[in-house]
C-alpha positions as CSV (number, residue, x, y, z in Angstrom):
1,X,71.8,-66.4,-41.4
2,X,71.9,-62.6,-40.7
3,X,73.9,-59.6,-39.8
4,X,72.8,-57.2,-37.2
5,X,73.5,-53.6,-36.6
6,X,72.6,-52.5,-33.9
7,X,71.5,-48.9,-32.4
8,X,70.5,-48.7,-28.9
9,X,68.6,-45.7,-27.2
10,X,68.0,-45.9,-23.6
11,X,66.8,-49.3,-22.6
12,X,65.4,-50.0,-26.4
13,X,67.8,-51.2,-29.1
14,X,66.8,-51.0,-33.0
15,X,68.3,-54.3,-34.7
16,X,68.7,-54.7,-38.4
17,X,69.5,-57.7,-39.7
18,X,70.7,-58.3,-42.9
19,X,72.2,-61.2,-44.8
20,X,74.4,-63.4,-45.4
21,X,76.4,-64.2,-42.2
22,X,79.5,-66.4,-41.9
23,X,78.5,-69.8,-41.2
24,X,79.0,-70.5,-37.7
25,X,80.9,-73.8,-37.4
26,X,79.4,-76.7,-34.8
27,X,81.9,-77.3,-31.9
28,X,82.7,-81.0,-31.4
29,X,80.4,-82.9,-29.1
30,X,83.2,-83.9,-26.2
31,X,83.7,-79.6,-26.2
32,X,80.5,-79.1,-25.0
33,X,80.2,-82.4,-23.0
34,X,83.5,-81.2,-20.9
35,X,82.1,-77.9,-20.5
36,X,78.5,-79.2,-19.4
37,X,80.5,-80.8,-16.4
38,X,82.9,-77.9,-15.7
39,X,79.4,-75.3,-15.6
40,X,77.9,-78.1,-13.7
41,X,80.5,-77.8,-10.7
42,X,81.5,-74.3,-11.2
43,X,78.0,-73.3,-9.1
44,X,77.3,-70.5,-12.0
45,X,74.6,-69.8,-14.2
46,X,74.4,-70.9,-17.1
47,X,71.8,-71.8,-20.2
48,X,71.4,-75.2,-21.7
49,X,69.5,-75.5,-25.0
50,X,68.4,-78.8,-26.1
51,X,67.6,-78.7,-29.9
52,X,66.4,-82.2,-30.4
53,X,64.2,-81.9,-27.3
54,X,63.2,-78.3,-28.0
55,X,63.8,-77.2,-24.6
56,X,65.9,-74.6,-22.8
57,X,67.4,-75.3,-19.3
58,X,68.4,-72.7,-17.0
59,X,71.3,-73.8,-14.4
60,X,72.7,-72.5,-11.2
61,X,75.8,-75.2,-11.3
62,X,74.1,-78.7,-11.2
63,X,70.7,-77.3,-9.6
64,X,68.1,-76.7,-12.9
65,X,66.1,-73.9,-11.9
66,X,64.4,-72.9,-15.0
67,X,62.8,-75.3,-18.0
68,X,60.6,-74.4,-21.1
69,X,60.4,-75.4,-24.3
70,X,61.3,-73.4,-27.8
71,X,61.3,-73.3,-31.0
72,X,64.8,-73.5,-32.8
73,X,65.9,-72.7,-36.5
74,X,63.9,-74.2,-39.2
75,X,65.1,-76.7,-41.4
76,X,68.2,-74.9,-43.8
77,X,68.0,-71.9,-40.8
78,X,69.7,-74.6,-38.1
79,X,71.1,-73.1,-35.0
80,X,74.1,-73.7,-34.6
81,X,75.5,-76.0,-31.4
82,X,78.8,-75.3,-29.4
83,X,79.5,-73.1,-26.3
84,X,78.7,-69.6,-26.0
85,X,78.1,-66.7,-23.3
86,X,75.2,-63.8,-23.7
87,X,76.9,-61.3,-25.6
88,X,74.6,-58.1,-25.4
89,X,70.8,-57.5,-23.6
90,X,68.1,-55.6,-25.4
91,X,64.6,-54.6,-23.8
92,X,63.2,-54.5,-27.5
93,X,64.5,-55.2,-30.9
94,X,63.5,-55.2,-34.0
95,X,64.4,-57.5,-36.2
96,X,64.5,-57.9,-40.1
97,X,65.6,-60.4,-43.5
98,X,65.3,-61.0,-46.7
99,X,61.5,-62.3,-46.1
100,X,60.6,-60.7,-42.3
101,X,60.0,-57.5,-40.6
102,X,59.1,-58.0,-36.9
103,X,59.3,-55.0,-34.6
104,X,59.3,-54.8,-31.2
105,X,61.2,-58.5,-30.3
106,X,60.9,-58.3,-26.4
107,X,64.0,-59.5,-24.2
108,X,66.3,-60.4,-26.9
109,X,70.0,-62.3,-25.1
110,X,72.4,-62.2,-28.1
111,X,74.7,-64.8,-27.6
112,X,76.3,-65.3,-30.7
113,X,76.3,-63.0,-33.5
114,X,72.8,-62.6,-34.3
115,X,71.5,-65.8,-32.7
116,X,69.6,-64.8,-29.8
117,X,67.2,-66.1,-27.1
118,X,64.2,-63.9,-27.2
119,X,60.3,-63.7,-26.7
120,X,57.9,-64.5,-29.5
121,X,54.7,-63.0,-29.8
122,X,53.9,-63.9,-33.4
123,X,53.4,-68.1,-32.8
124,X,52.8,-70.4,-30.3
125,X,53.9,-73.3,-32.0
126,X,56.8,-74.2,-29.2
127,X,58.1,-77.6,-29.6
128,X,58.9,-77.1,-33.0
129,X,62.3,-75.5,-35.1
130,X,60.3,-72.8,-36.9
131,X,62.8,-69.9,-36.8
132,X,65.7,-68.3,-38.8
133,X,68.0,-70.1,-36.5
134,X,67.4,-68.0,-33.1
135,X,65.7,-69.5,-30.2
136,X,62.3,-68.4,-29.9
137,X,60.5,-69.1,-26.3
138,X,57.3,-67.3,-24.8
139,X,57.4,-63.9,-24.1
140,X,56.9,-64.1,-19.7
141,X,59.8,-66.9,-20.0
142,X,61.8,-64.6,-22.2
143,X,61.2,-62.1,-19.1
144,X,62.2,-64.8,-16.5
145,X,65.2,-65.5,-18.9
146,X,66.4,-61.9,-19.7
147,X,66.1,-61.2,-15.8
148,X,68.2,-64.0,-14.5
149,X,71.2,-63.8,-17.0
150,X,73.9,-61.1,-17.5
151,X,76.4,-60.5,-20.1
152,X,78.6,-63.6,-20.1
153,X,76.1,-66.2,-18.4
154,X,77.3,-69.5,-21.0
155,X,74.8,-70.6,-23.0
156,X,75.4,-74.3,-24.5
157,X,73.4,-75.3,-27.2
158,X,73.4,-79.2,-27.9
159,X,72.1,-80.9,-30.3
């Protein structure tokens, strides 16, 4: 768990994260089952995360149009399930903790906090929860990703 401060200039941001960051409670399962099928008929886009699966969805209502897999938060570093919507955009962050320093973080969808969707360029080990509890995907899906949403697409992470 971290805490971010952010400092944007132009289309880069500069993220430092720090810790320790209030635990983010998990959202009851029939919560985010209701909201699946309101997204589903709303026609909007939204993002579906699938942490047992290890796989990100992107929606247009009921119509998937995007799938790839990820890598989640590490055992202890859990992402946290429940509804959410993409908070801020970045080009690039950087982002650091108590044991990491990684600059340069392309196409980084904060969505809660300082859990984020973003590329990873340091392992290619997608398909397995290896991350401090944000959700790590390829760097030309993070692209794809980062493109297609805005601030405020949902983002529903299940476990």
């Amino acid at each position: 768990m971290h805490r971010v401060i952010t400092a944007s200039m132009g289309m880069a941001c500069a993220c430092l994260i720090f810790s320790p960051m209030p635990t983010i409670l998990a959202q009851p399962r029939t919560s985010i089952a209701s909201r699946i099928e309101e997204l589903e008929r709303s026609g909007q886009r939204w993002i579906e995360i699938r942490l047992r699966s290890q796989r990100l969805f992107a929606w247009e209502g009921d119509r998937r149009v995007l799938a790839v897999i990820i890598s989640s938060g590490r055992a202890g570093m859990e992402t946290p399930t429940g509804v959410f919507a993409v908070q801020s955009k970045h080009r690039v962050a950087r982002m650091q903790g108590a044991n990491y320093d990684v600059p340069d973080v392309p196409h980084v969808l904060y969505y809660s906090g300082n859990y984020g969707i973003h590329g990873t360029y340091w392992h290619s080990n997608f398909g397995t929860p290896m991350s401090h509890g944000c959700i790590n995907v390829a760097t030309d899906h993070a692209k794809t990703i980062f493109n297609w949403a805005s601030v405020g697409t949902p983002v529903v992470v299940r476990p």
